[in-house]
C-alpha positions as CSV (number, residue, x, y, z in Angstrom):
1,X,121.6,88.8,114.7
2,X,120.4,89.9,111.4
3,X,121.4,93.1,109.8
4,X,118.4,95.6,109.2
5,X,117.6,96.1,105.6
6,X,116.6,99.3,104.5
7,X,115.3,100.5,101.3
8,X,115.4,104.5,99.6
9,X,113.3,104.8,96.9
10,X,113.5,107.7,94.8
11,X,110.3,107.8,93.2
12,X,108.7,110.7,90.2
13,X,108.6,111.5,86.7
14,X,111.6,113.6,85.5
15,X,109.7,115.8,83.0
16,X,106.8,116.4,85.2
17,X,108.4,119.3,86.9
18,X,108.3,119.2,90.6
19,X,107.6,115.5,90.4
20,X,111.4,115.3,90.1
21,X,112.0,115.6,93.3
22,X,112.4,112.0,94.2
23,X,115.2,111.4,91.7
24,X,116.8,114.6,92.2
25,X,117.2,113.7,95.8
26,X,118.2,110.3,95.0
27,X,121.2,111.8,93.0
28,X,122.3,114.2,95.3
29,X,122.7,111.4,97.9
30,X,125.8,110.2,95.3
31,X,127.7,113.7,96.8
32,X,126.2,112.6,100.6
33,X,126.3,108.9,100.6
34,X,124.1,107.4,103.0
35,X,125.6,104.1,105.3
36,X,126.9,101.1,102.7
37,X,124.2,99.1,104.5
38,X,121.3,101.1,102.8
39,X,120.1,100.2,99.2
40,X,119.5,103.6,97.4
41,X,117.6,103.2,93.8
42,X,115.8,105.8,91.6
43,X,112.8,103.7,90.6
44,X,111.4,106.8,88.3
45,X,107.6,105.9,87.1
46,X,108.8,101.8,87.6
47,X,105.8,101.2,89.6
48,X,105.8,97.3,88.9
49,X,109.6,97.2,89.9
50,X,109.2,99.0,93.4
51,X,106.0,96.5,94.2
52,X,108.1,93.7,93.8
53,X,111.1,95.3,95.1
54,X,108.8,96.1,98.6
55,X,108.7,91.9,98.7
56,X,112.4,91.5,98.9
57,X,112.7,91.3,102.8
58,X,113.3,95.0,103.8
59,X,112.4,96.1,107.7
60,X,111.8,99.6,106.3
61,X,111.5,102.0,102.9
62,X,111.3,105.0,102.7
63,X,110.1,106.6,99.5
64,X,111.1,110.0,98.6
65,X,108.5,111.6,96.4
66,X,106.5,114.7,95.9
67,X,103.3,115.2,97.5
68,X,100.7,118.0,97.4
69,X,100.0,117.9,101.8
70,X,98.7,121.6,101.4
71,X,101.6,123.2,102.9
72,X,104.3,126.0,100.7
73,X,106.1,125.0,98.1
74,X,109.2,123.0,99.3
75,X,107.9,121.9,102.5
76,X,109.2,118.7,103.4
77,X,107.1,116.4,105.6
78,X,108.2,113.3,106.7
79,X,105.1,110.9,107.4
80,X,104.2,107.4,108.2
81,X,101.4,107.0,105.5
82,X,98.5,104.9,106.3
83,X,98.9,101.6,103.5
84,X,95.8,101.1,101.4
85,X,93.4,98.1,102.1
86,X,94.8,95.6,99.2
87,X,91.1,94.3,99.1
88,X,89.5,97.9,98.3
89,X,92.5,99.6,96.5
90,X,92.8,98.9,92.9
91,X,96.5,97.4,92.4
92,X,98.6,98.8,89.2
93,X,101.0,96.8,86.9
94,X,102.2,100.1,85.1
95,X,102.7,103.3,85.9
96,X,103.6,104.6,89.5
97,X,100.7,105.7,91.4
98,X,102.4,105.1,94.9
99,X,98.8,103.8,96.5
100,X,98.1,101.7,94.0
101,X,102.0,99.9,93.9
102,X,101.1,99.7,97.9
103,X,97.9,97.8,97.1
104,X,100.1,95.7,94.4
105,X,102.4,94.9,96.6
106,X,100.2,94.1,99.4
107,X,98.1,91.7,97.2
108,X,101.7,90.0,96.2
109,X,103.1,89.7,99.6
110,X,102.6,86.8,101.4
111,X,103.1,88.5,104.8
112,X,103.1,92.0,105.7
113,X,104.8,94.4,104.0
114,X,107.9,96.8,105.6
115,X,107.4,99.7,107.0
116,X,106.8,102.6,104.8
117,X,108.2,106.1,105.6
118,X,107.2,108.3,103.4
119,X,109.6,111.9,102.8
120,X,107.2,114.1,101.3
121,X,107.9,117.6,99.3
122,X,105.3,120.1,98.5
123,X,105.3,120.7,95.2
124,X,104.8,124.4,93.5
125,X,104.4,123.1,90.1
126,X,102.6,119.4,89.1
127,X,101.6,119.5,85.5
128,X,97.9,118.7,84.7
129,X,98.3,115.6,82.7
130,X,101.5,113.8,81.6
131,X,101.1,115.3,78.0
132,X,102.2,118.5,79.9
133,X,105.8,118.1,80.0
134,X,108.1,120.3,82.0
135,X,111.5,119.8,82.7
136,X,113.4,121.3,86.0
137,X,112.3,122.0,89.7
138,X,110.6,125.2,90.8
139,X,113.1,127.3,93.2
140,X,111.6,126.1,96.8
141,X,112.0,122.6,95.5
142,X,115.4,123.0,94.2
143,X,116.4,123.8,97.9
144,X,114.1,121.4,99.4
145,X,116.6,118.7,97.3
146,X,119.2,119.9,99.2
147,X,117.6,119.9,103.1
148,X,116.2,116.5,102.2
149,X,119.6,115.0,102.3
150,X,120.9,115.6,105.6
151,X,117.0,114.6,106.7
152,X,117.6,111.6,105.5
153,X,120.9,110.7,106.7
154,X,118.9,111.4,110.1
155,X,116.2,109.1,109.9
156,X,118.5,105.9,108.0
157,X,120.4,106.1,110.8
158,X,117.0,106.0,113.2
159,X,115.7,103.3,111.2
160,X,119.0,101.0,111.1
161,X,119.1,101.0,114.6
162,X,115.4,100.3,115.4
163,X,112.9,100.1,111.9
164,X,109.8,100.1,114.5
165,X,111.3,103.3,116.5
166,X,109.1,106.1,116.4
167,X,110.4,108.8,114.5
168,X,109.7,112.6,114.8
169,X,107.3,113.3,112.2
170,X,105.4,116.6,113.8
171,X,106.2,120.2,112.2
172,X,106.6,120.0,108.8
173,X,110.1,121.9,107.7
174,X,110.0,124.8,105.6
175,X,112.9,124.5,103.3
176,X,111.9,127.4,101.7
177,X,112.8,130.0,104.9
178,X,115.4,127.6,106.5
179,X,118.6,125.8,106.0
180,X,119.3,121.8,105.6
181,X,116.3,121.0,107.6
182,X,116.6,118.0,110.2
183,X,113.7,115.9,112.0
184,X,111.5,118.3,113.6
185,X,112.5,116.9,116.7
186,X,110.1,118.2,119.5
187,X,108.1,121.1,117.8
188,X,105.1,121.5,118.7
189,X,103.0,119.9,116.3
190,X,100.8,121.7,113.9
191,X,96.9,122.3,113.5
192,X,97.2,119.1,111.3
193,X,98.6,116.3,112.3
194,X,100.7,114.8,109.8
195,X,101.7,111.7,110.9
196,X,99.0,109.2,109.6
197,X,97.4,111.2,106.7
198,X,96.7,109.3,103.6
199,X,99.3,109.1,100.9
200,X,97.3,111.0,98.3
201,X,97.0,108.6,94.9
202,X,98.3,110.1,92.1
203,X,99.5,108.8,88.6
204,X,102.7,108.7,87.3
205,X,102.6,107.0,83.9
């Protein structure tokens, strides 16, 4: 029986402020080292090397990034984003607009593509442009690095055992008034529900 391949992808711009988050997460995990089975990368703004990377026979990925969700600053959400239509969504060789290396990679694949998991952080801070450059995380994010990484060790070890399993992706967790935040578990869910909402396109260049 085959091993399941799994796939964190730390993704953001490191002098976009909050944007970090995905390769801030992505090097705390070298203190907290998820299972030797899991491939861990920083892709940064390497949008053309995650779409091809997303061809490379995973069962699941999950992309750590920030994402404005409405919620405070350093909430973490963990979602199951709905993939863009590859024949509506406008694909991108450069850059890292998530969507758009989605719709890349979807108009690469010649099957379907893994299952996407996306770990989501509100950010407080998310420059204008990219001409607007700002180094470091904003306080609520700076802990939200740190309750990300037992999250994660949570769901890898879902996902190795069952990529399709269903995950608990109601509440979101407020890193900002609580500790290393797990899965929500079985919160009630929220006004919102967060489990299908779009993953909001954004540029990363």
């Amino acid at each position: 029986m085959a091993s399941t391949r799994l796939l964190v992808a730390g993704i953001g711009n490191i002098f976009l402020a909050d944007d970090a988050f995905g390769p801030e997460v992505i090097s705390a995990l070298r203190e907290d080292p998820l299972p030797a089975a899991v491939e861990v990368r920083d892709f940064g703004i390497r949008g053309l090397d995650l779409a091809y990377q997303l061809l490379d026979g995973y069962d699941a990925v999950v992309f750590v990034d920030a994402a404005a969700r409405g919620h405070r600053p350093g909430t973490l959400s963990l979602v199951d984003p709905e993939l863009p239509d590859a024949s509506r969504a406008a694909p991108e060789a450069h850059g890292m607009d998530p969507v758009k290396v989605l719709a890349l990679a979807a108009r690469l694949a010649e099957g379907p593509l893994p299952r996407i998991v996306l770990l989501a952080c509100e950010p407080e801070h998310l420059p204008e442009d990219d001409t607007e450059l700002v180094g470091g995380l904003s306080a609520p994010v700076c802990r939200a690095v740190a309750a990300a990484v037992p999250l994660l060790h949570t769901v890898v070890r879902q996902l190795l055992a069952d990529p399709a399993a269903p995950l608990a992706l109601g509440r979101p967790e407020e890193s900002a008034e609580h500790g290393p935040a797990g899965p929500p578990g079985n919160a009630p869910a929220s006004d919102e529900d967060h489990r299908n909402r779009p993953y909001a396109s954004k540029e990363h260049t």
